[in-house]
Backbone bond lengths (Angstrom), bond angles and torsions (degrees), N, CA, C in turn:
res aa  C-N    CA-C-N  psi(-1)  N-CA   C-N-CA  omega(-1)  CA-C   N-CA-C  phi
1 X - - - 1.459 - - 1.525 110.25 -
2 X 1.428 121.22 134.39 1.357 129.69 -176.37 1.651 116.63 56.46
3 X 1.328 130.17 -14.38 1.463 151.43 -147.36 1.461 102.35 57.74
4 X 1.034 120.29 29.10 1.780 120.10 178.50 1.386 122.64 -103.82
5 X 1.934 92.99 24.60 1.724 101.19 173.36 1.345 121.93 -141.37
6 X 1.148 120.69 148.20 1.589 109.48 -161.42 1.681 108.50 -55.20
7 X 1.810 111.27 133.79 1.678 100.55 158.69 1.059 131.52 -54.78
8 X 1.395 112.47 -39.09 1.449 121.16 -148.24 2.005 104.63 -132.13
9 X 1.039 110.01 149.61 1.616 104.55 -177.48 1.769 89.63 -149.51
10 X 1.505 119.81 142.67 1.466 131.44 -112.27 1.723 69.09 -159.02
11 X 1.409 128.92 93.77 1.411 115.97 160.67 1.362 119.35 152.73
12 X 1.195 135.29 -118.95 1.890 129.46 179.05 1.232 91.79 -148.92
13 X 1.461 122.24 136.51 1.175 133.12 113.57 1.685 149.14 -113.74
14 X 1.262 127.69 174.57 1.403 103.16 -155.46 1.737 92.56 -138.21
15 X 1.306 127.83 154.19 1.888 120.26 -158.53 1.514 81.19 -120.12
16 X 1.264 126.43 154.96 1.578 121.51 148.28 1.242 113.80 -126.98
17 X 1.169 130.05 134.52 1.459 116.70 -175.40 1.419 101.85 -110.91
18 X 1.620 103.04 125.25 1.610 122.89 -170.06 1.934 105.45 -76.74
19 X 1.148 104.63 -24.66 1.573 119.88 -138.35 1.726 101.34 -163.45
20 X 1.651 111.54 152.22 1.473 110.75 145.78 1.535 119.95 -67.33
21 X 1.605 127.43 -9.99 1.151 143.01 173.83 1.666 120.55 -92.85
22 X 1.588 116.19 -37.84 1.269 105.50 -167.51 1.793 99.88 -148.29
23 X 1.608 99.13 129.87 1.576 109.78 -165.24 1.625 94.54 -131.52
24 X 1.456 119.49 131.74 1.102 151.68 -174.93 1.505 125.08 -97.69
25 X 1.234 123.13 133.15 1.526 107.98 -145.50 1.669 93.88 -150.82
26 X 1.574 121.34 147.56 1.246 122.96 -165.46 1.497 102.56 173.68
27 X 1.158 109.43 132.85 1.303 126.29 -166.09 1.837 134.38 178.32
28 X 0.906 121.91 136.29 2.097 131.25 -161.16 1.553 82.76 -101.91
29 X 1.464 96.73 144.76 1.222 131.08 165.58 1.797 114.47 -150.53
30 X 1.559 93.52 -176.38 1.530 101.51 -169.85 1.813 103.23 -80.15
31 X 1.214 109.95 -39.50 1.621 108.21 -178.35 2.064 86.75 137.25
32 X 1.446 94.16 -171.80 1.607 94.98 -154.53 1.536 107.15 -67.92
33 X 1.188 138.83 134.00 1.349 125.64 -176.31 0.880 146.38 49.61
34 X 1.510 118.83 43.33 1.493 129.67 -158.34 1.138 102.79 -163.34
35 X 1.373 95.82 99.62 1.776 129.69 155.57 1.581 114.66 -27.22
36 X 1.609 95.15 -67.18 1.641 115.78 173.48 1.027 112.46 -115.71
37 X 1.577 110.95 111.59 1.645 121.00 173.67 1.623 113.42 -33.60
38 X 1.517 96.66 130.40 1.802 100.86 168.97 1.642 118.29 -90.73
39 X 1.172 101.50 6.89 1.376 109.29 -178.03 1.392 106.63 -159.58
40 X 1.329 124.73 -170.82 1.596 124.88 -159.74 1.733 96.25 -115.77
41 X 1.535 109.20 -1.25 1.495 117.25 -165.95 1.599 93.68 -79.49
42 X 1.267 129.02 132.48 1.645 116.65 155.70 1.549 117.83 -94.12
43 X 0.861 148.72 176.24 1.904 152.54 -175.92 1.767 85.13 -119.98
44 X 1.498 101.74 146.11 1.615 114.46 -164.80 2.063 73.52 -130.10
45 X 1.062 94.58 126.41 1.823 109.13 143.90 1.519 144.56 -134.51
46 X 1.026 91.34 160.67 1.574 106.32 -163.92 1.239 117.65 -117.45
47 X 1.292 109.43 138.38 2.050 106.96 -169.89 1.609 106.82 -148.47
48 X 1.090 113.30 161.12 1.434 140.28 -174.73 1.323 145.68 -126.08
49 X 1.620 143.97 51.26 1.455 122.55 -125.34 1.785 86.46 -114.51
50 X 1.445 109.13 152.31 1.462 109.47 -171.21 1.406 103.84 -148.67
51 X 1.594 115.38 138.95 1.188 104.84 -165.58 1.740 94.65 -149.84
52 X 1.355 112.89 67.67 1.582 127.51 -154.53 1.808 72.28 -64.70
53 X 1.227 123.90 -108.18 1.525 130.29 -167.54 1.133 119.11 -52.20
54 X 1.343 133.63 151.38 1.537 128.15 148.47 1.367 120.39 -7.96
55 X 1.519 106.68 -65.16 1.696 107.06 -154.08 1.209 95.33 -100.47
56 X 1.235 136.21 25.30 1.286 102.89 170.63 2.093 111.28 -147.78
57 X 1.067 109.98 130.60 1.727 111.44 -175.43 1.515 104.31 -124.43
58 X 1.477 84.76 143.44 1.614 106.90 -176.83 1.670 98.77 -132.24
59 X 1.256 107.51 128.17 1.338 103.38 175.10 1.850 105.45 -118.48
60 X 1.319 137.31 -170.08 1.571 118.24 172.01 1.346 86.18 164.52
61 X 1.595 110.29 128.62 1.644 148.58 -147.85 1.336 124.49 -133.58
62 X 1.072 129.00 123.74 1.544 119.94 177.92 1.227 126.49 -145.16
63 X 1.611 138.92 123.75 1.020 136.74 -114.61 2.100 87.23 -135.91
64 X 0.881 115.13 159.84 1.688 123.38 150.35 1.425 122.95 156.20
65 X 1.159 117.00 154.79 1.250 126.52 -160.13 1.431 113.38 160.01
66 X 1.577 111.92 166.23 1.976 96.05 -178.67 0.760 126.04 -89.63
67 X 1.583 114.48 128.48 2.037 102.10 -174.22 2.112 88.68 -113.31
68 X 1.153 92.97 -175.13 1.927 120.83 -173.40 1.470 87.42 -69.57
69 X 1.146 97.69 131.36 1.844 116.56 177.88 1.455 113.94 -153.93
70 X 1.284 133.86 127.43 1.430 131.69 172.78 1.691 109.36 62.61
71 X 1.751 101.65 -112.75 0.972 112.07 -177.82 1.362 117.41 -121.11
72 X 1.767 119.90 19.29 1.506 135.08 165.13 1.381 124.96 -139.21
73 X 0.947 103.44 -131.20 1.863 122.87 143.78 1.623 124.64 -115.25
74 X 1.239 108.69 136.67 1.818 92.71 148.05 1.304 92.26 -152.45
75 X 1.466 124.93 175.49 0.943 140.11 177.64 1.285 148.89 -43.92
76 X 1.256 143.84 147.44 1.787 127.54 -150.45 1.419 80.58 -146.99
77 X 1.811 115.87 143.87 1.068 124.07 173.51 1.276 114.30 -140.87
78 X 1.486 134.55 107.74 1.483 122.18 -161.74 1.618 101.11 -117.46
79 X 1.281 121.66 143.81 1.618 110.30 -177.30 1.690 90.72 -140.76
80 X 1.111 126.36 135.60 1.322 149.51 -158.55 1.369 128.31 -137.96
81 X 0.851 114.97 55.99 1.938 122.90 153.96 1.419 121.10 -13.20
82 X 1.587 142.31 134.98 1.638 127.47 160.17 1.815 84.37 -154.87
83 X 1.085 102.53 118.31 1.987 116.46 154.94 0.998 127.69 -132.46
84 X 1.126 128.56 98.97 1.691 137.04 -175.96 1.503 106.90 -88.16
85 X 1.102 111.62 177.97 1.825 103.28 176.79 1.596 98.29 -172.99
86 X 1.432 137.21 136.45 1.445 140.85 -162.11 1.617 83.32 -122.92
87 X 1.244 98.84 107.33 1.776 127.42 149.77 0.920 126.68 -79.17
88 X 1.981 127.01 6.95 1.164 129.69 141.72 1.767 89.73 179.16
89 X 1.703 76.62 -153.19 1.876 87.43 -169.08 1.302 106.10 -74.33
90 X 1.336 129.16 -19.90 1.563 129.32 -160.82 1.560 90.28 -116.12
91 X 1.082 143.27 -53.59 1.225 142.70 -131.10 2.213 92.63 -115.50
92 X 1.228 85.66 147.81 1.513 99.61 178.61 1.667 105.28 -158.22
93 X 1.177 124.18 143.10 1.436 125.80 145.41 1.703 131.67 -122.16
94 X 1.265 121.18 -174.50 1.449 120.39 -171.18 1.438 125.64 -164.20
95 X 1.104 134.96 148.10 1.469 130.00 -175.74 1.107 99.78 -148.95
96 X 1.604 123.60 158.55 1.096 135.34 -150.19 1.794 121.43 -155.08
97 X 1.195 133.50 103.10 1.796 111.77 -170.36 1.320 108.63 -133.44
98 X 1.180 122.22 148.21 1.345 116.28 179.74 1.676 94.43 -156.93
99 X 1.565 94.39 160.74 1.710 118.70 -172.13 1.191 120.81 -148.97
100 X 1.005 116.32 107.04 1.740 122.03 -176.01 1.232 114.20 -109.35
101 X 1.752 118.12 136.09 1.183 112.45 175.44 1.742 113.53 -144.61
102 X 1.338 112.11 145.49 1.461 111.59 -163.65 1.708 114.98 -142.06
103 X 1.499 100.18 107.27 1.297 102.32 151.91 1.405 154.40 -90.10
104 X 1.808 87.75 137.84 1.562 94.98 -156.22 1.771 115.69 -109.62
105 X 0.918 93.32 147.96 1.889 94.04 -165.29 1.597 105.86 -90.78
106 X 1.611 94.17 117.97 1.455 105.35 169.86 1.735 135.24 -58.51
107 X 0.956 106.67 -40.45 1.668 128.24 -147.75 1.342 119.32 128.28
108 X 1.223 113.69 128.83 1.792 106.12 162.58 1.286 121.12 74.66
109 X 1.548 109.08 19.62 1.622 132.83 -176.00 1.309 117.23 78.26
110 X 1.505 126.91 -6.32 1.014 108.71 -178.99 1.274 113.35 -81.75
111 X 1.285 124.33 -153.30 1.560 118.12 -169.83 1.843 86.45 -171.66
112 X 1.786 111.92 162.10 1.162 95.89 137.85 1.459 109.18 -147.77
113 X 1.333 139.98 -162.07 1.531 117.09 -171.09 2.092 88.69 -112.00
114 X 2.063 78.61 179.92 1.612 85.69 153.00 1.733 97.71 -156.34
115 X 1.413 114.73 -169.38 1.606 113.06 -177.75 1.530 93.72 -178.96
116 X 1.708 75.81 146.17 1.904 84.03 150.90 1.830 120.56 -140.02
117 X 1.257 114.01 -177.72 1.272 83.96 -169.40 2.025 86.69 -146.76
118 X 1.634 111.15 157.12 1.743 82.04 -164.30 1.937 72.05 -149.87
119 X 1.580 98.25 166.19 1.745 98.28 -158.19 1.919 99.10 -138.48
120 X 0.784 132.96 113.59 1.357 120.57 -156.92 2.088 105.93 -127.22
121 X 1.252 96.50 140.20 1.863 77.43 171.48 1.804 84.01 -154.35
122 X 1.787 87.79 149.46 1.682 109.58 167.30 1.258 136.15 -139.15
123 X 1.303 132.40 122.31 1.353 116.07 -179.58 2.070 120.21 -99.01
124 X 1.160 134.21 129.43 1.093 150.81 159.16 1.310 142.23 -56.56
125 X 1.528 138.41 60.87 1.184 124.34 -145.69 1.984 106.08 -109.76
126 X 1.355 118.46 129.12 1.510 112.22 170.11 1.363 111.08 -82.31
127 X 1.844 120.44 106.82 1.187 119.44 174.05 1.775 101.61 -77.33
128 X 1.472 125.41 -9.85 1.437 96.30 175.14 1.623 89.63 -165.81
129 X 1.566 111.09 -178.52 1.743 88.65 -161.39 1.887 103.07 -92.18
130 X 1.600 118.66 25.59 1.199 100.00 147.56 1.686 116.34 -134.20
131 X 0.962 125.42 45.22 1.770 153.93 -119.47 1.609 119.69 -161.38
132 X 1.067 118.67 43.65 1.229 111.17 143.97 1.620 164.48 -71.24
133 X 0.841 159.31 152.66 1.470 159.92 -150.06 1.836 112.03 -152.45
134 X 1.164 104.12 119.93 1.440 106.04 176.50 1.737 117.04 -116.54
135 X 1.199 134.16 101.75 1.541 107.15 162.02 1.771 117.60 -111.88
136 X 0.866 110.09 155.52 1.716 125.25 -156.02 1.628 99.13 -147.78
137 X 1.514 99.31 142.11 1.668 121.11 -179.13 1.582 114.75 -132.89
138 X 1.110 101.90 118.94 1.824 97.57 166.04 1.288 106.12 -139.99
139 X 1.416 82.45 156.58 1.888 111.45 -178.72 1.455 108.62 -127.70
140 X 1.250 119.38 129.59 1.434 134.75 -171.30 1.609 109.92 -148.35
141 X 1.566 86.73 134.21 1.728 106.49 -172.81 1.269 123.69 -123.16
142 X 1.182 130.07 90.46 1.532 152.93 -140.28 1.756 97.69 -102.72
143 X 1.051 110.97 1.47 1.837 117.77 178.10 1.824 106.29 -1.75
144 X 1.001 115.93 -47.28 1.557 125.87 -144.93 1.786 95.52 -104.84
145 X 1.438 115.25 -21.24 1.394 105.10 -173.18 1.430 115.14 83.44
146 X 1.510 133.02 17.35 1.567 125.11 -149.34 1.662 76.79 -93.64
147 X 1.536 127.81 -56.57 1.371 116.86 174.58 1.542 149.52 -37.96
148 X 1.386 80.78 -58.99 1.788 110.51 -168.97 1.112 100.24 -97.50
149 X 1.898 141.84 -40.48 1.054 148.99 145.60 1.536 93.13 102.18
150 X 1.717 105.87 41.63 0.966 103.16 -177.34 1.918 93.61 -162.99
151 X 1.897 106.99 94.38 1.467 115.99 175.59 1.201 133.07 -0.99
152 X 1.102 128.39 116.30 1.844 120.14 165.81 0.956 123.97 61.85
153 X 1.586 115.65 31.21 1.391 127.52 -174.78 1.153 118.21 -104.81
154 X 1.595 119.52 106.12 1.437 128.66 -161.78 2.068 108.33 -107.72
155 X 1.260 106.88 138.94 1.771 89.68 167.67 1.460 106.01 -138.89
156 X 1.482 103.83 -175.70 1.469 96.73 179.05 2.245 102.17 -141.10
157 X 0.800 92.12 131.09 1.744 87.71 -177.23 1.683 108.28 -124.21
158 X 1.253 95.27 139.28 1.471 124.36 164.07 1.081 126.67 -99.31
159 X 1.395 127.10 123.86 1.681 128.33 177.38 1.489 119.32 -126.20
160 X 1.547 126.20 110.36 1.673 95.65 167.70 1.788 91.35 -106.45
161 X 1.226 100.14 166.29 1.188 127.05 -177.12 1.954 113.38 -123.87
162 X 1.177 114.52 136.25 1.489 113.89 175.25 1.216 92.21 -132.32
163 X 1.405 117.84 146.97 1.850 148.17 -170.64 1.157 101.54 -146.66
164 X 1.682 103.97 133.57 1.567 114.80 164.49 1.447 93.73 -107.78
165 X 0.947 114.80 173.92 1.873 123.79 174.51 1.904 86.05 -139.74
166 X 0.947 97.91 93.35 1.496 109.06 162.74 1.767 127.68 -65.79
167 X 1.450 105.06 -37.58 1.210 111.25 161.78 1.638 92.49 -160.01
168 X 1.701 97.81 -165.80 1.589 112.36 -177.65 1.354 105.61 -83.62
169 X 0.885 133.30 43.42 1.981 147.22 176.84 1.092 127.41 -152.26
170 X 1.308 105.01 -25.57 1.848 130.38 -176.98 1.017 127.50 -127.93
171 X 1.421 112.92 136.30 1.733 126.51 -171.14 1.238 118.24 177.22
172 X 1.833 97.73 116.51 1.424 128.98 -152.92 1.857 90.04 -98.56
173 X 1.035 102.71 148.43 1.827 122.59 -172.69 1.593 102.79 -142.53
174 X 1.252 115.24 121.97 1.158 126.09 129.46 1.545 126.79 -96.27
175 X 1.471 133.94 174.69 1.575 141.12 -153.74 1.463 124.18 174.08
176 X 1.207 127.37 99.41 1.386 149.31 174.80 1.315 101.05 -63.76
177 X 0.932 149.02 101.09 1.902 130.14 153.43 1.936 103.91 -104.47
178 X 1.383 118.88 151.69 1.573 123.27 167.24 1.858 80.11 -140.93
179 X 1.414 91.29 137.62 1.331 132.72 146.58 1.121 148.84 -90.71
180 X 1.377 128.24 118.98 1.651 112.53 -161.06 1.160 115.84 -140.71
181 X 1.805 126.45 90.18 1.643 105.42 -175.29 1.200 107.54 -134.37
182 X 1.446 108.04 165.67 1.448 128.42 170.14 1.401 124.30 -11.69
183 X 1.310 129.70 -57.23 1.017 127.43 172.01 1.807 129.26 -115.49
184 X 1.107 144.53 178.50 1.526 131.58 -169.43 1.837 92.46 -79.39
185 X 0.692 132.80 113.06 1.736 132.48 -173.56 1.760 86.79 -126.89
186 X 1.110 124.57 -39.22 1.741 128.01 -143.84 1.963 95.55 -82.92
187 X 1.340 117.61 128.44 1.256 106.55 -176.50 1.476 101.37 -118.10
188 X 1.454 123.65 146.37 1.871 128.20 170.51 1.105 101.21 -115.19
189 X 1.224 103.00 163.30 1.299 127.26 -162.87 1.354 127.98 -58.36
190 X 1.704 95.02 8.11 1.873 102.30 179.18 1.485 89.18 -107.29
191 X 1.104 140.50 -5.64 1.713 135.90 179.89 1.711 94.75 90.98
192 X 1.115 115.03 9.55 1.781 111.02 156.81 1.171 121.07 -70.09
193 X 1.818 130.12 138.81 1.217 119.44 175.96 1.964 106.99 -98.42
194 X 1.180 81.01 -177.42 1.807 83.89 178.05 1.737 96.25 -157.44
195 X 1.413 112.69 -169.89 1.311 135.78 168.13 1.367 124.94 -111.31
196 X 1.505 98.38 -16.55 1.911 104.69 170.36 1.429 109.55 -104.93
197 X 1.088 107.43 -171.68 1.732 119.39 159.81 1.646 100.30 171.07
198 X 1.068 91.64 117.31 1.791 119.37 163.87 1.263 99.49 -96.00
199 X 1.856 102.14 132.42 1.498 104.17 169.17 1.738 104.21 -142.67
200 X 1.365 123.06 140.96 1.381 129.23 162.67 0.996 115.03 -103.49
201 X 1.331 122.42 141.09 1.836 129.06 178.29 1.362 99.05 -141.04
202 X 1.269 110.43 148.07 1.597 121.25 -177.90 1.899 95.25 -139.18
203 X 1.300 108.50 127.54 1.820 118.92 -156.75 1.745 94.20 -138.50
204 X 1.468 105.54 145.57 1.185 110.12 -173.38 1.825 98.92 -159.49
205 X 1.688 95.18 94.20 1.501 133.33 176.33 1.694 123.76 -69.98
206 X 1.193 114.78 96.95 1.667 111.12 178.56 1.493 93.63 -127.88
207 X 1.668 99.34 141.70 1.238 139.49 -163.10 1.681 99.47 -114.23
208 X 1.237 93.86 124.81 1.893 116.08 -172.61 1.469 84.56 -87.99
């Protein structure tokens, strides 16, 4: 979501399932993207997946531990929301929130923090049974610069997405996204910044 969450997590985790409804989740890693720990600190998380009705799942995640900040470490705390819910066979929607916050060490023990926090929702519709259509919206608020590393910098993005399902293994994607924020954050490929960014991706998904 937003790229303002780690890809990759470097470590163990373990699922427990409480219920056919509710599975419990906990697990050490290296910290966000890191193969090889940059420090001796590991990030401990915590998870939640819930699936009270049929149609509808909520899962919710929480991350912390010390990652590289300023001029040390201090602490990173990410907490992560996802509930989708199927309003029928064709139709689905989804929402999405997350909040990160990180303390950073001043000098002389003090510290002070920063965060951002970004809010996302999508709906899914099958126009035919190999035919899908996705569009999705997020809004993200970087106030503090901990992201973009650049103050009060808010954006808002649009995505539709089209999927063929070619068979039960295969599925070809194309994807429009434009970006639009507050300040020039968006960089091309000459090292110019801007305030927009249009991007196309074309993805092609097979299932082992």
């Amino acid at each position: 979501m937003f790229g303002a969450i780690p890809f990759t997590h470097t470590g163990v985790r373990a699922t427990w399932a409480l219920s056919d409804t509710v599975s419990l989740i906990a697990g050490v890693n290296n910290g966000w993207d890191q193969v090889t720990d940059k420090n001796r600190d590991k990030t401990v998380e915590l998870g939640a997946t819930f699936n009270p009705i049929r149609p509808l799942n909520i899962s919710i995640s929480g991350y912390s531990g010390k990652e590289p900040a300023g001029t040390g470490n201090g602490t990173r705390t990410s907490i992560n929301a996802v509930g989708s819910y199927n309003i029928n066979r064709a139709l689905s929607v989804g929402a999405e929130l997350l909040n990160v916050s990180q303390d950073i060490p001043a000098g002389g023990g003090a510290t002070t923090s920063a965060k951002y926090t970004g809010l996302a929702g999508y709906g899914s519709y099958m126009f035919a049974p190999k035919l899908r259509g996705v569009a999705r919206v997020e809004q993200f608020d970087d106030k503090d610069g901990l992201h973009f590393r650049v103050a009060g910098t808010k954006y808002r993005e649009l995505t539709a997405t089209g999927a063929y399902l070619a068979s039960d293994s295969f599925e070809a994607r194309a994807e429009l996204r434009q970006d639009k924020a507050t300040n020039a954050v968006f960089r091309d490929f000459n090292g110019a910044t801007s305030k927009t960014l249009m991007t196309l991706a074309v993805q092609g998904l097979y299932k082992f």
